[in-house]
N, C-alpha and C positions, 0 to 999 in steps of 0.2 A: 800617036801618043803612047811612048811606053814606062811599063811600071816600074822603077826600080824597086827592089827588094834586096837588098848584099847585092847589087854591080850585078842582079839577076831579073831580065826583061819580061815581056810578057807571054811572049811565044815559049821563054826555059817552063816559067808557070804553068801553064797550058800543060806542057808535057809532063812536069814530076806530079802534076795531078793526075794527068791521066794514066803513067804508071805505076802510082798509088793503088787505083782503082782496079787495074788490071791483077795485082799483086795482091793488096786485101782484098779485095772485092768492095761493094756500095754495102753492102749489108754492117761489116766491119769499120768504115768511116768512122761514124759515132762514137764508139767507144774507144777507137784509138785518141780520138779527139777530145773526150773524156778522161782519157789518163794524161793525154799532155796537160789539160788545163789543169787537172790536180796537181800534176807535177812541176809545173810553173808556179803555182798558187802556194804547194810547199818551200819553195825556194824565195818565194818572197814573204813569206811571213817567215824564212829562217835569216835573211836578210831585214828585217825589219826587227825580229830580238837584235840582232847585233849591234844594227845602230841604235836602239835603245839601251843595251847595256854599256858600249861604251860610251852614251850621253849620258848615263847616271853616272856610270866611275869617272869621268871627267869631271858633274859638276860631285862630284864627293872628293874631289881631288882638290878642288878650288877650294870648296868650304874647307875643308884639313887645312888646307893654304892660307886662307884668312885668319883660320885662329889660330894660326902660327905667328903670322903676322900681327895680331890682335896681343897675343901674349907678350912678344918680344917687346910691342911698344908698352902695355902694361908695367914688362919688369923697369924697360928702361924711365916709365914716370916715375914708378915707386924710387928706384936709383936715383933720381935728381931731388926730391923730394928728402930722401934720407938726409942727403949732401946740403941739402939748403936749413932744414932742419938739424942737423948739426953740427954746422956753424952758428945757428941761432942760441942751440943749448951750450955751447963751447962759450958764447959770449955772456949766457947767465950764468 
């Protein structure tokens, strides 16, 4: 049974640990392991403002959008209104 990892089995495994270990040394592990997760951990909470900032400018986009739409149909009540109302005062 092997592990894939990136198209990477369990025998590649085996080995970039072990020349990890030979390289840092066991003492160094930890802390290397310590800044990756920091540095994972910062990249996803700088991915996570992003998609919350473009989920707010989005929905501020829409509301801007709505009372665009809100107004227009607004002018165009008042417009038929006028027009129906004077026709009324044209006939008094």
């Amino acid at each position: 049974m092997q592990q894939v990892i990136l198209f990477i089995g369990t025998p590649e495994v085996i080995f970039i640990l072990f020349i990890v270990i030979m390289v840092f040394g066991a003492d160094k592990i930890p802390e290397i392991a310590k800044g990756l997760a920091k540095g994972i951990r910062t990249v996803k909470d700088a991915t996570n403002d992003i998609k919350t900032e473009i989920t707010n400018s989005a929905d501020k986009h829409l509301k801007d959008m709505g009372k665009e739409n809100i107004k227009e149909d607004i002018d165009k009540v008042k417009e038929e209104i006028e027009e129906i109302t004077g026709s009324v005062k044209r006939k008094l």
